[in-house]
N, C-alpha and C positions, 0 to 999 in steps of 0.2 A: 649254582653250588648250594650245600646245603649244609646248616651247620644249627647246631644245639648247645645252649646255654642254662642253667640251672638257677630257679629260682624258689619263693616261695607263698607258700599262700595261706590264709588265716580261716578256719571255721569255728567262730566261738572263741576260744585257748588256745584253741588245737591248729598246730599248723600242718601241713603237706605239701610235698614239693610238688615245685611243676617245672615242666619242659620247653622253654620257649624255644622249638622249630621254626628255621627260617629258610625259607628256599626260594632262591631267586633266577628267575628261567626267563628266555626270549618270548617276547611280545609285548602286545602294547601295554606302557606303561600305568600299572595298579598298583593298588596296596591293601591287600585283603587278610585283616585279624578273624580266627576261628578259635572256634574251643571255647564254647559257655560263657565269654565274655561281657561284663555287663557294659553298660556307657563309658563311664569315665575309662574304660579300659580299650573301647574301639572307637575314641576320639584320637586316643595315644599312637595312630598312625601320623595326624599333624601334628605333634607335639613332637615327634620321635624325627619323622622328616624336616621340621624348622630347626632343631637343632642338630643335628647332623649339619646340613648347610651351613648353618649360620657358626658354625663349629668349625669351617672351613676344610671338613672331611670330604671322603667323596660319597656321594650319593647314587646309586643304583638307577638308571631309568628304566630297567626291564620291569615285567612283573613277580610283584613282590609278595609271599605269601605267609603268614606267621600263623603258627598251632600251638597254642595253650595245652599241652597236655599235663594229666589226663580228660580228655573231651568232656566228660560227666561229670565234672566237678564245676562246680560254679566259682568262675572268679571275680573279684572284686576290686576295686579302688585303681589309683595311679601306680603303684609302687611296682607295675610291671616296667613302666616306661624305661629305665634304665636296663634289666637285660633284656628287653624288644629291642632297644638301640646296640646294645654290643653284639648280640645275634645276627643281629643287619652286615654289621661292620665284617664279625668273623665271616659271612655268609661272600660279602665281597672283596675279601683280601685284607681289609685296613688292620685287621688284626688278625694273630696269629691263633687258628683254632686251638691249635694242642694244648696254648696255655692257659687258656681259661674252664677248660671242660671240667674240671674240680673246684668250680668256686661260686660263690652262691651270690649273684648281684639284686641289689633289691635298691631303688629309689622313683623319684617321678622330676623329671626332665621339664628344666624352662626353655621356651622358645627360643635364647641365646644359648643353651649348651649348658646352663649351670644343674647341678643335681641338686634338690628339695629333700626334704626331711618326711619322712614317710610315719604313718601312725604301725602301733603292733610289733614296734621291733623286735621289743625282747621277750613277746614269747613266741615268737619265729623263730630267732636264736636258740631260746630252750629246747626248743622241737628239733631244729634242725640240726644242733649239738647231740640230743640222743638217736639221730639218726645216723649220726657218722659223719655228719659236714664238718670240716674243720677250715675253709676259708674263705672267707666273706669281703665281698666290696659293697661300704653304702654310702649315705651321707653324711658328711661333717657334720650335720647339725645335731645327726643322731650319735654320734657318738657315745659322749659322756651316759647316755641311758646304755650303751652295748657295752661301755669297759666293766658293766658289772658280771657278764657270763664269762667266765674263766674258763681255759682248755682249750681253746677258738684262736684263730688269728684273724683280725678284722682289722680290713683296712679302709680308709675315707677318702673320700673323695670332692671335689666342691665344682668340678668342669666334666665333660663327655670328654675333654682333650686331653687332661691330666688320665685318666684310665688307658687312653689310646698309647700316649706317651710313655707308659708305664709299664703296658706290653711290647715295645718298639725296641729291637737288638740295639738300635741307633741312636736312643737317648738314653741314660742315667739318671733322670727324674724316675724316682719311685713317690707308691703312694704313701700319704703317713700310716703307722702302725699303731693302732688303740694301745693302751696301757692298762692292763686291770684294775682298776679301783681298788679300795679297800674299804668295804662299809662302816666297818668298826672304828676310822680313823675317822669319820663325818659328823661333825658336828650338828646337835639334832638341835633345830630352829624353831625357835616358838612361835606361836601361833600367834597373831595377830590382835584375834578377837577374844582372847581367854583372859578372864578376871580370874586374880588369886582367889582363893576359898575365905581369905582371912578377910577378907572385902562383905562376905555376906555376916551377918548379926542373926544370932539366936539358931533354930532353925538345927538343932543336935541331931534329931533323928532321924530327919533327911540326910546329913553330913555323913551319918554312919552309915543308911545305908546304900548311896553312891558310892564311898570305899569301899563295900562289899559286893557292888555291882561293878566295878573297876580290876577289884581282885581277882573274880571266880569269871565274870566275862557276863553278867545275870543280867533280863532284861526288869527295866523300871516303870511303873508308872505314877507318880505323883500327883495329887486328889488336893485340889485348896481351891480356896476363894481370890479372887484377883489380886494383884499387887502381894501378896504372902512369900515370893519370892525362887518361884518354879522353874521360870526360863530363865535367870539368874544363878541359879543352884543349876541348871545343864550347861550354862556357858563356862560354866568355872570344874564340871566334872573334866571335860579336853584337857584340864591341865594336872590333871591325878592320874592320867591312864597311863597303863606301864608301856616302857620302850617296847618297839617291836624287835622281833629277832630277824636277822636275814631272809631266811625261811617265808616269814610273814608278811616283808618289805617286798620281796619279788611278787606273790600272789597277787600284791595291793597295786604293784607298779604294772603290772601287766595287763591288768584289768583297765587302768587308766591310760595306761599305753593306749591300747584297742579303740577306747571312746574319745579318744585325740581332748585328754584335757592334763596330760603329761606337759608339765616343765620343763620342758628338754635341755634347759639350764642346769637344770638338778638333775636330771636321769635317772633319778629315782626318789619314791617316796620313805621318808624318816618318820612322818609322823603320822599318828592313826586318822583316818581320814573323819571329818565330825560333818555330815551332809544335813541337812536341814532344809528341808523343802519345802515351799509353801501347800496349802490346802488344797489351791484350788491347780495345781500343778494334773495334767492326765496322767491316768493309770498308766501309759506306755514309758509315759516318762519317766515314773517311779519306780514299776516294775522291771522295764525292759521292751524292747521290742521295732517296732518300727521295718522298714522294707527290709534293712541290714542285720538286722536281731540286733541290734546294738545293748550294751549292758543300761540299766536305767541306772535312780539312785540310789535302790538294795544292793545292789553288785555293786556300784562305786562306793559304799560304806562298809564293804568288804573290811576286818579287822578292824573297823573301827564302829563309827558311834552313828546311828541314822535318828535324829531327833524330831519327834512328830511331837509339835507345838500344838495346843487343845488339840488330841486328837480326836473326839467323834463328829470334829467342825471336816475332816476327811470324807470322802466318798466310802460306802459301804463296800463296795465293790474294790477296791484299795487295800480298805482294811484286813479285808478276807484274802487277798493277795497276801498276807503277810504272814497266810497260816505256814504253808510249806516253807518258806528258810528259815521259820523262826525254830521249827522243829529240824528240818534236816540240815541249815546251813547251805542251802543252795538254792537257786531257782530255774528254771527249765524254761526259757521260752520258744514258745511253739510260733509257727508262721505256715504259710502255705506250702514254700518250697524250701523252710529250713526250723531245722528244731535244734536249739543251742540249752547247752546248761552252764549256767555262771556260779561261780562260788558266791553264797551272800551270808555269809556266817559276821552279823555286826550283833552289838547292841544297841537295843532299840529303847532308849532314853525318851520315854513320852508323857505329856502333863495334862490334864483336863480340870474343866470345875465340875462341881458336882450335881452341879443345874443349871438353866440357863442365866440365870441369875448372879449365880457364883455363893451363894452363903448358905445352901442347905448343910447343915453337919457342922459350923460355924460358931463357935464357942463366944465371940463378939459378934455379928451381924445377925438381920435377922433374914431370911429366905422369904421371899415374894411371890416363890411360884409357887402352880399348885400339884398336888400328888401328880396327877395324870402328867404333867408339861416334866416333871424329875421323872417319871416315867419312861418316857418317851426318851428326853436327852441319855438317861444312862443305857436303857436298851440300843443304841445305836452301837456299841461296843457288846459284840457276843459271846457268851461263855468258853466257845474255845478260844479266842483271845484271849481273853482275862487266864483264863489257863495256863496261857503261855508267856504269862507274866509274871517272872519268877517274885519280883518285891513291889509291895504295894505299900505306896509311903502317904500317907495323910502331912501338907503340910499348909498349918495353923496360919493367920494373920499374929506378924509379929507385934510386939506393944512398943510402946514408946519406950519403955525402960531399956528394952534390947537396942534400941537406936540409940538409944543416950550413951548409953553402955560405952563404959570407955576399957573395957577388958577384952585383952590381946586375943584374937581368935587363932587358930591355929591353921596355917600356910599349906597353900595345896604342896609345896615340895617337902614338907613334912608327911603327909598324907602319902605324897605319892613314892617315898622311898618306903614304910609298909606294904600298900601294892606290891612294889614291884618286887617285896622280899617275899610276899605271899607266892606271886607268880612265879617265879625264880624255881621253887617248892612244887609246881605242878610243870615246871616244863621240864623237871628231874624226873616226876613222878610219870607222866606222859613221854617218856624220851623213846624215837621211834616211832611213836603212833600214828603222828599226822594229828595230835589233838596239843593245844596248848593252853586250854585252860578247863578248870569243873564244871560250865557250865556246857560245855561241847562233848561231856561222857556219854557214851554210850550207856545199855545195858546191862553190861557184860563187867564194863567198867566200873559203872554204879555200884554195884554188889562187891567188887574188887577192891572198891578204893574208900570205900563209906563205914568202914565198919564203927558197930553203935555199941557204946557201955551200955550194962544191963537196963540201965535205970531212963539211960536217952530212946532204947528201943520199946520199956513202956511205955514212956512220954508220947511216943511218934503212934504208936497204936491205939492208945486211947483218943488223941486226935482222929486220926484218921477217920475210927467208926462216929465223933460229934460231930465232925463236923463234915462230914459225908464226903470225902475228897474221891477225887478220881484216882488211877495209879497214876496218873503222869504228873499229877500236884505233887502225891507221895514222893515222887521220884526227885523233882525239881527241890522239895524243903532239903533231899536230904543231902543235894550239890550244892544249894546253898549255905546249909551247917558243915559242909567238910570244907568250902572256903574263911567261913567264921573261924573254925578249928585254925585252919593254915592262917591266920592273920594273928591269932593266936600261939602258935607255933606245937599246936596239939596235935598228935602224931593219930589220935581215936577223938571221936566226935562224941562230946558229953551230953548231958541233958541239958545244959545251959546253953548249949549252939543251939539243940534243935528245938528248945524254948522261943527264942530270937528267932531263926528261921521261919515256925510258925505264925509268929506274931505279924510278919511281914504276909500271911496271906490272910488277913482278916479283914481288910477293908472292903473286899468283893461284897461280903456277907453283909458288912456292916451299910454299905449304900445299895446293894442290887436287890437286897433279899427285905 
């Protein structure tokens, strides 16, 4: 007999259905998976056979043939195991074909029968929601990450018996029925590792502009001598960044979904993700990549924060990886037999000294190395980099008075209800676009949303021809001044934002040049 059950499969984001065909015919007894299947997915003939038995179902001894379609598509992972097993069952009687031929089973089977918790759910769901599926059997474990796609009926499961059961005219056990969540009622959990802002001393205009890089979404990089207070001032930025929106939680949850490092307690992510990877971490790992195209750690810092501590202590080859998302908000990784693109639209919060030293530019210390060694150390970071570095912040060794200092600093949750009123201001301004903050404008945008008083647009063009900017500088001061503006509550950007604005790209000049 032969029977078809509907499932689903992942490339990159992107899911597509597939066809698990089962046909079971006289002779001696096999069990032969076809259709582009990789390992873990034509082991799942013992996995699917120990549990059926051990399920106390009945088991086929003819032979047994299952087709993954469509045949050209490569598939991947366990999460077939469970409708290979119900394909089986419909194939020999245990269950009734007609009732399942509309419903989308997805999980991976333990050798006693129990269903596992599969990675990728919910943008499987997304997919297969705008495809027209509307009812789903998976794992209880997955749950709470599926009650957030609305529109769907999804039901769970924790046994291969409890499904059989469930199709059976002859019992009245059904499965349980998801609930939809409500994002907005979730309480959003602080982060662990995050020092208040009020915790750091002195240190003004770095303070200012990580709010301005929190606000507009603008990448950092911070220039000081050691102990001045860098990676201190980026642990404490995670706790100023504005809430994310639904919109922005699914992107971030779907991408973690996929790289199986989802909470499946939480089922989804609340807060922006802040990644920080060490140095000596490989390019596949930070980028992306591997047999599976898996997302790295530019695509798991998706909407949020990816933090490169000294960075020209990084691989060059790394670094220059970081040209394409920092400009398009995506990464594309290529492999032999598969080319994926992941969204990596983060900000990239990154610190260095100035030499290997640490005290060149140093207002207290005195710099030990010599011309050629500052040479050297600050060329390892290259001008299209530094380009795509909206704010460059010089920050000082603090003195003692600032430590002694017994005046009240001001609290990242004061900070960060600005943000998020700035933000607020551009997800108005952006509504519909697919953009939620100024430093992800386009073009088109740019010219739409920046308009300059008379006196800001001499400002910005006498800059321009001193100090020899490129147009992509030009472009970035002046997303940075229309965030200044919105934190301000300035509806046109003055000369005083793009005063500020510019000020934040001098330090290239002032150490490179």
């Amino acid at each position: 007999m032969l029977a078809k059950v509907f499932s689903y499969g992942l490339s990159g984001l992107e899911g597509f259905p597939v066809v698990v065909e089962t046909d079971i015919s006289s002779g001696l007894s096999k069990f032969d998976i076809v259709g582009l299947a990789d390992t873990a997915i034509k082991e799942s003939k013992d996995r699917v056979k120990s549990a059926i038995k051990n399920s106390g179902l009945n088991y086929p001894i003819d032979a047994i043939t299952v087709n993954l379609a469509p045949a050209d598509k490569k598939k991947e992972g366990p999460l077939y195991d469970l409708p290979i097993a119900v394909s089986l069952l419909c194939a020999s009687g245990s269950i009734n074909y007609a009732l399942v031929k509309d419903t989308i089973f997805l999980g991976e089977l333990s050798l006693d029968g129990s269903v596992k918790k599969v990675n990728g759910i919910l943008p499987i769901l997304i997919s297969a929601r705008a495809n027209g599926y509307k009812t789903f059997i998976l794992p209880k474990e997955n749950a709470v990450e599926a009650s957030f796609i609305d529109g769907i009926d999804i039901f769970v499961a924790n046994t291969l018996v409890q499904i059989v059961n469930h199709y059976s005219p002859e019992n009245n056990i059904t499965l349980e029925k998801v609930q939809t969540s409500n994002y907005d009622s979730i309480q959003e959990e602080g982060l662990a590792d995050v020092i208040d802002m009020k915790n750091v001393k002195g240190q003004a205009s770095a303070k200012r502009a990580l709010e301005i890089a929190a606000a507009g979404g603008h990448n950092v990089l911070m220039i000081g001598p050691p102990g001045s207070g860098k990676t201190l001032l980026a642990k404490c930025f995670a706790g100023i960044l504005p809430n994310m929106t639904f919109d922005e939680a699914l992107e971030v949850t779907k991408i973690h979904s996929i790289a199986g490092v989802l909470d499946s307690k939480k089922g989804i992510i609340t807060n922006r993700p802040f990644r920080t990877p060490h140095h000596t971490a490989t390019t596949i790992a930070l980028a992306g990549g591997g047999k599976d195209a898996k997302p790295g750690e530019i695509s798991l810092a998706h909407n949020g924060v990816l933090f490169l501590d000294e960075l020209p202590e990084y691989k060059r080859d790394f670094i220059e990886t970081l040209r394409q998302p920092l400009e398009d908000g995506k990464i594309t990784v290529a492999r032999n037999k598969l080319t994926v693109t992941y969204p990596s639209s983060f900000i990239m919060v990154s610190s260095m000294n100035p030499c290997p030293c640490g005290n060149y530019g140093s207002k207290t210390q005195v710099c030990r190395c010599s011309p050629n060694q500052i040479h050297n150390y600050l060329n390892k970071l290259s001008g299209p980099i530094m380009d795509r570095i909206d704010l460059h912040v010089e920050v000082d060794s603090i003195t003692y008075d600032d430590i002694a200092s017994t005046k009240e600093e001001e609290c990242s949750a004061s900070i960060k209800e600005r943000v998020n009123k700035a933000r607020q201001v551009q997800l108005e301004r952006f509504k519909g676009a697919k953009v939620y903050n100024n430093a992800k404008m386009n073009v088109v945008q740019t010219k739409k949303h920046c308009k300059l008083e008379p006196d800001a647009e001499d400002l910005i063009r006498v800059a321009f021809d001193k100090l020899k900017m490129s147009a992509r500088a030009h472009d970035r001061i002046l997303k940075v001044a229309r965030t200044i503006a919105d934190l301000e509550g300035s509806q046109t950007i003055k000369a005083v934002h793009i005063a500020e604005a510019i000020n934040y790209r001098s330090l290239d000049r002032k150490y490179w040049l």
